[in-house]
N, C-alpha and C positions, 0 to 999 in steps of 0.2 A: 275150453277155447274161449278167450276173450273175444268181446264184439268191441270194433272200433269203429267211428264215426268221420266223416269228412264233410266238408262244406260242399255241396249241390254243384259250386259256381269253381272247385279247385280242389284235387284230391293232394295238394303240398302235404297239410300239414296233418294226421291224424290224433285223436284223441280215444280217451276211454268214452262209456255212455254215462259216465258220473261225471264229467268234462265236460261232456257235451249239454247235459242237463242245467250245471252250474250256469253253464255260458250264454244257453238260453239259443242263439242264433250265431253265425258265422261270423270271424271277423270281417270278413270280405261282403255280408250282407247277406249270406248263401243260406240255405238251412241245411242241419245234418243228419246224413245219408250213410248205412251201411252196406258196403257191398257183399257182406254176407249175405244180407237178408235172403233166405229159403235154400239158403245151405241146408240146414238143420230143420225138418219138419215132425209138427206134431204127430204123438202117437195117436190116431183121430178114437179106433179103436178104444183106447186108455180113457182117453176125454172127456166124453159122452157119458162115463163113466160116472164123474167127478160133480162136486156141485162148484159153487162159483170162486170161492177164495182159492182153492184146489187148483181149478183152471185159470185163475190169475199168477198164480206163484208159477207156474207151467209155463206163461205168456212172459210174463218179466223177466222170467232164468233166460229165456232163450232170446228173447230182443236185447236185454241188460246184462250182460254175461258176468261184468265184474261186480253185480254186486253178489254174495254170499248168497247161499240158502238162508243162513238165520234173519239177513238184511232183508231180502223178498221177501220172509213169512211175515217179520213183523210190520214191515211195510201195510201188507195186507192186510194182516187181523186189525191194525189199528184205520186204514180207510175205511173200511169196510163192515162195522161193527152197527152199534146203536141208533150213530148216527143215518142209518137207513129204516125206512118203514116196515121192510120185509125182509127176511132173511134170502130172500131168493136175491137182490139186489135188485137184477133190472128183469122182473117177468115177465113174460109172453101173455098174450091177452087173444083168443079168437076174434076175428072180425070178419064177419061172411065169410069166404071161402081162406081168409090172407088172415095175418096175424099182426098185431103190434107189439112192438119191444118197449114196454115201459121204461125208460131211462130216467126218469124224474123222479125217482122214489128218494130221493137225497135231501142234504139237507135246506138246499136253497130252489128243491122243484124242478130241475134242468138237469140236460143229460151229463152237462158239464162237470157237475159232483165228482162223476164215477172217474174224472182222470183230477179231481181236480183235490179231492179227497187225498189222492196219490202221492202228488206234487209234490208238496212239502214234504212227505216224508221222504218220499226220494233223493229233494233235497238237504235235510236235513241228514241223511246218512255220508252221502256224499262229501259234506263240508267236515265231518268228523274223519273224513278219508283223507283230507289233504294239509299241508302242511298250513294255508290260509284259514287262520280263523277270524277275518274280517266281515263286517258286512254284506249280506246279498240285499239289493234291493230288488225286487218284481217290480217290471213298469208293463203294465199290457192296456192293451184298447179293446174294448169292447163293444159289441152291436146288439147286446143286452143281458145275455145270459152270465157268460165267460166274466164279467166284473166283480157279480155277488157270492159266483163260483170261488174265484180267486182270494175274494178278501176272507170270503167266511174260512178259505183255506190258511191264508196263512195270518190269519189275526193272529197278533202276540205269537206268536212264531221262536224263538228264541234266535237271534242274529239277524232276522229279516225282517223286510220291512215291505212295503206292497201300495204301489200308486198305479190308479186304475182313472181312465180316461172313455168318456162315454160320448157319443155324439146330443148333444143338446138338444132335446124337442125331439127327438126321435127313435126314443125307446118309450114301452108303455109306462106307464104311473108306477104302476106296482114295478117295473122292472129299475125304476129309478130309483123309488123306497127303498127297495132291498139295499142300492148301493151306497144310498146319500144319509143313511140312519148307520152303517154299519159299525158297531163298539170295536175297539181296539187302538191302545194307545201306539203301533205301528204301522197305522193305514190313511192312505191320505185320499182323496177323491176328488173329478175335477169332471163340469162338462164343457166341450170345447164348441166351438161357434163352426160347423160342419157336419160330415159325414164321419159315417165308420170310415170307410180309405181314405180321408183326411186325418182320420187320431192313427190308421193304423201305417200309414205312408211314416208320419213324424215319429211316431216310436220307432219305427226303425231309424229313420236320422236319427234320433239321442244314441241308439248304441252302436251308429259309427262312428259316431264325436269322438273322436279321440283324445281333444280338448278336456272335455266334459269328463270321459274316461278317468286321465290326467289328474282332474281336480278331486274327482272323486276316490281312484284309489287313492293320491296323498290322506284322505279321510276315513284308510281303511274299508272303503265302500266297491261293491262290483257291482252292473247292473245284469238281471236276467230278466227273462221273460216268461207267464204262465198262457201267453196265447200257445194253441198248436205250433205253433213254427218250432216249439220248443220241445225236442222228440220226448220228454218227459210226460207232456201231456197226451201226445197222441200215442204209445205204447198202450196204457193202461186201455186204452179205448175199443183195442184189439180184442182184447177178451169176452167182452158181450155178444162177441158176431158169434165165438166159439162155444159160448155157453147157450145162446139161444138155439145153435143147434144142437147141443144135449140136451136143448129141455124137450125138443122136436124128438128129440131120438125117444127118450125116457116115456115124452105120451103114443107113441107110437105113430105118429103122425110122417115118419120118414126112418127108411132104413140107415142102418151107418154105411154113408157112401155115398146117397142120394145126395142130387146137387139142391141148393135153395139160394132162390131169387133175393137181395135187399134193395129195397128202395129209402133212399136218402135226402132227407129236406137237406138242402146241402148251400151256405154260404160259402165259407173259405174253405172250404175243400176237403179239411181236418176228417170229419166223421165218416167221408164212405171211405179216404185215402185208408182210413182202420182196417175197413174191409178187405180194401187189397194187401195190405201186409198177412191180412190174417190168409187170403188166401194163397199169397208166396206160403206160407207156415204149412199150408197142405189143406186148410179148409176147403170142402168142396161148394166153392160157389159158382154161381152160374151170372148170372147178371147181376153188377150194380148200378142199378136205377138212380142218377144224378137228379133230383126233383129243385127245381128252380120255382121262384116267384117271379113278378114280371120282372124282378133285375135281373132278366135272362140269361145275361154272358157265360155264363155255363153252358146250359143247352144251345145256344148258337154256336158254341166254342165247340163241344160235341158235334154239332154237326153239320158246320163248314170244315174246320179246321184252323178258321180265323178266331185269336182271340184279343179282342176290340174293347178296350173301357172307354173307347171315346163315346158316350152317350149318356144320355139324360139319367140321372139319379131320381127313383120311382119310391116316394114314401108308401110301402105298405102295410097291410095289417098283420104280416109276417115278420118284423123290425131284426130278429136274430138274421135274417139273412139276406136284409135290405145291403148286400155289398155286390165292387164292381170288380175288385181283387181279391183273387182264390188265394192266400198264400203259397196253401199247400198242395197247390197244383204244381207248384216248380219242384217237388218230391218225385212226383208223377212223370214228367217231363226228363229226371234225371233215369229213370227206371227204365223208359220206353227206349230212351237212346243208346242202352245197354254201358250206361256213363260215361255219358261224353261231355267232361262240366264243360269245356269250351261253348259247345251250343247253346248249352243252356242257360251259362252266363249271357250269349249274343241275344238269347231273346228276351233276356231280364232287362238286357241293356235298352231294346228294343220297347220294352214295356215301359220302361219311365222314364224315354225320351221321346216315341212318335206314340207310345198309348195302345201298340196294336203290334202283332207278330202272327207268322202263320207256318204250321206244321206242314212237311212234304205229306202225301196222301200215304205211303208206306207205314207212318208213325200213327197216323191216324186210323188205319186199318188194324194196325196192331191194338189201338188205345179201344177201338169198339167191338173188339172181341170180348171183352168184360164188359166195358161202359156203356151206356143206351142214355137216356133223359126224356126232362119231357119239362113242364111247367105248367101252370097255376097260374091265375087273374085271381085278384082279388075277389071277385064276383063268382067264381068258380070256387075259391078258397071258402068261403061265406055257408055256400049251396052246402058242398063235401061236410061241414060241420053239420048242419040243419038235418043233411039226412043222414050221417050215422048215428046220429042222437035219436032221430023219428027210427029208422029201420034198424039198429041195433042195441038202444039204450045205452050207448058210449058219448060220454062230452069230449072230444080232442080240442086241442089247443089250434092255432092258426098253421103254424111251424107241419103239426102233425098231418093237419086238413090239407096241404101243399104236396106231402108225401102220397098219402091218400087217393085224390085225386089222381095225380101222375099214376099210382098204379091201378087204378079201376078204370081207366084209357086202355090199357093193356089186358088183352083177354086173356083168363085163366085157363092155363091146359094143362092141369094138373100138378106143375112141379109147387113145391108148397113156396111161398114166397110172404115174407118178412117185411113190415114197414114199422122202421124206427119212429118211435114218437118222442119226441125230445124236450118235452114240457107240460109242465100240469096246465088246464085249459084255466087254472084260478090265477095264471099269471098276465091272462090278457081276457080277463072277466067280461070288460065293454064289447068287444069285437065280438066275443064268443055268444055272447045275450044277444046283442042285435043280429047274428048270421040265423038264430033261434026266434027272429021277428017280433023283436021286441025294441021298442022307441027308446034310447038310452040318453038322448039329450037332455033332458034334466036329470042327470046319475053322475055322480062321481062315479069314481072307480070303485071305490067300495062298496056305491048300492048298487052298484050292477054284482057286485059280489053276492051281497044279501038277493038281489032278485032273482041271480042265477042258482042262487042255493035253495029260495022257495018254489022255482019253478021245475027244479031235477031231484030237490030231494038228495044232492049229493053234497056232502060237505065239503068248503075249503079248506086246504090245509094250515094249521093252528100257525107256522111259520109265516102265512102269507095275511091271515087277515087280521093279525096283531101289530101288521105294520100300518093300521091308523090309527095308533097310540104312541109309535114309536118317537124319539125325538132325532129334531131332522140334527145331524151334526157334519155333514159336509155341504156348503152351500156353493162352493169355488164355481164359475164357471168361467172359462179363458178362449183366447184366439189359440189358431194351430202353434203363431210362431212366437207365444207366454208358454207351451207344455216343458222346455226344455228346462227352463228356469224353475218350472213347478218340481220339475223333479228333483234337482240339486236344491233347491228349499227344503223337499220331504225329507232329505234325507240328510241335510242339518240338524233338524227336528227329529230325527227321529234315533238319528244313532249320532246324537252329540254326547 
């Protein structure tokens, strides 16, 4: 049985999931949504069973229906190979009584690899599936991680091309390096004079330009997108919820059947939204733990049921999810309503025209039967690093310490519970040394690297601290309303 996909915002038109993947996001602006979803649930039993590529191919047959068994395997063996640290991909880590989900064993340090790794291949099978063999371009925004993800995915690519937009001055050094050095003669880079929801508001305009569209198919060009909104990226991401519970199962730390808590550093909504498909699929979860920084609109959003971007934009030392729009909460919002895109259009409408919309209390009650939240101050973020390092001998990242936090608030009563960590802490070196009480104002980012590394004894990884040799080769930085023009340049350049 084929899975087909529709727009959130209009169930008109359907497509396949290799459609939907090409397309990136809705014509209508919507993201796509299958109403299958949890038809067809995992054999939990079988799973637990399995190691990780195993239970990917398991995850993508059933979300991706059209693509082949042979399409899924190769898919996988080729994400998922060398290019990771460990064969386990994303391992389990004890932490006091809770555990972490290494997601950063990749190649660019972020959880983002594990779907990001995917991507391209997903795409690349896809575009051999359809009569178009023109151009794809990737245009996505990123709020630090999701950019070095993306390019190191589809550098030289064969047909693609890949323009990644970052907010300027407000990701770390090293999360810039990664983007602003990256090789590949089909990848362009820009930082824009704003925010994350300023780069990522305007990539959605360029791909409803249908002008721009216009110009660009005459050029044999489409545009897609490698943010979440693109159900390509967030499928893959289902997998790890199901494989951390086999690895739970396999050390005995939980019976098959037993439910498990995850708590999620959560910007745009993408990584715990995993969670919930995984548990439509039949995973037994119990809570997921929404963990915000102070750009709280998440957890206020949990729980009022108002959810408000009208407020101050807070630089933290969390930058992955310094954002004030979930995308892939309108995912969510489609699910809860048992599909009513009508609504969920009115409050998308609602959202970027007064900034603010609010659930009846019935959707909201349904929504916190999984959902819970909590949030992190920077100063609380700071503390959380300082003492798992003193009380555990674990260095986490900021992202991780956000999560952390939010769940050591929550008292343990046994059920075993999960915190994603979603980056190696040698990606925000500076932040992580001084939460460790160490004066970093005369340090670049890189001696905070060396100092962080003489004072744990733990080494950074060879990707991240070879990038103070690298040469810088994207210097662009633009206004919001220069990105649309940057893109139809890239992609002169790049599939001329």
């Amino acid at each position: 049985m084929k899975t087909f996909y529709h727009s959130t915002r209009s169930a008109d038109e359907a497509v396949t999931s290799k459609q939907a993947i090409l397309t990136g996001i809705a014509p209508d602006g919507g993201l796509y949504v299958s109403d299958q979803l949890g038809e067809k649930k995992l054999d939990l039993a079988d799973i637990v069973a399995k190691n990780y590529h195993a239970i990917a191919r398991d995850v993508l047959s059933t979300l991706l229906s059209d693509y082949t068994d042979e399409e899924v395997a190769s898919c996988v063996a080729g994400a998922y190979a060398d290019n990771f640290d460990t064969s386990l991909v994303t391992p389990l880590a004890p932490v006091g009584n809770d555990w972490l989900l290494e997601l950063w064993h990749g190649p660019t340090c972020a959880f983002k690899d594990v779907a990001l790794q995917m991507l391209p291949r997903l795409m690349s099978v896809a575009r051999k599936s359809t009569d178009d063999k023109g151009g794809v371009m990737i245009v996505t925004a990123t709020s630090g991680d999701t950019g070095k993800a993306a390019l190191e995915g589809f550098a030289d690519v064969d047909g693609c091309g890949v323009t990644v937009f970052y907010p300027a001055g407000k990701v770390s050094d090293i999360q810039r390096l990664q983007m602003v050095t990256q090789k590949g003669a089909n990848v362009a880079v820009a930082g824009i004079r704003g925010t994350f929801d300023d780069a990522q508001t305007q990539v959605k305009n360029i791909f409803a330009d249908r002008e721009l569209a216009k110009r660009l198919a005459d050029k044999g060009v489409v545009l897609s997108s490698a943010n979440s909104i693109n159900v390509g990226r967030l499928v893959p991401q289902v997998t790890y919820y199901f494989d951390a519970y086999a690895q739970l199962v396999k050390g005995g730390s939980i019976a098959c059947g037993d439910a498990v808590d995850f708590c999620v550093p959560t910007g745009n909504f993408g990584d715990v939204l995993a969670g919930y498909f995984a548990k439509q699929l039949g995973l037994p979860v119990g809570q997921l733990i929404v963990a915000s920084n102070t750009n709280k609109v998440l957890t206020d959003f949990i729980q009022t049921g108002t959810y408000d971007r009208r407020r101050d934009f807070v630089k933290t030392i969390s930058p992955s999810m310094d954002i004030l729009v979930s995308s892939n909460l309108e995912r969510l919002l489609y699910y809860l309503t048992g599909g009513d895109c009508e609504r969920v259009a009115s409050w998308m409408r609602d959202l970027s025209e007064k900034g603010v919309y609010t659930l009846p209390a019935d959707l909201m009650d349904k929504m916190r039967e999984t959902f819970s939240c909590g949030y992190a101050t920077d100063i609380e973020t700071g503390s959380t690093i300082a003492s798992t390092w003193e009380d555990e001998g674990m260095l986490i990242d900021p992202h991780t310490a956000v999560g952390k936090c939010v769940l050591d608030r929550i008292p343990f009563e046994g059920r075993q519970r999960v915190c994603l960590s979603t980056a190696n802490p040698y990606k925000f070196s500076a932040d992580v040394l001084e939460a460790l009480g160490h004066d970093v104002s005369s340090l670049d980012d890189f001696g905070c690297m060396d100092a962080l590394q003489q004072l744990t004894d733990v080494s950074a990884p060879l990707q991240l601290s070879a990038l103070r040799k690298a040469e810088v080769r994207h210097e662009s930085v633009c206004e919001k309303a220069e990105m649309s023009a940057f893109v139809e340049d890239a992609c002169t350049r790049i599939f001329a």
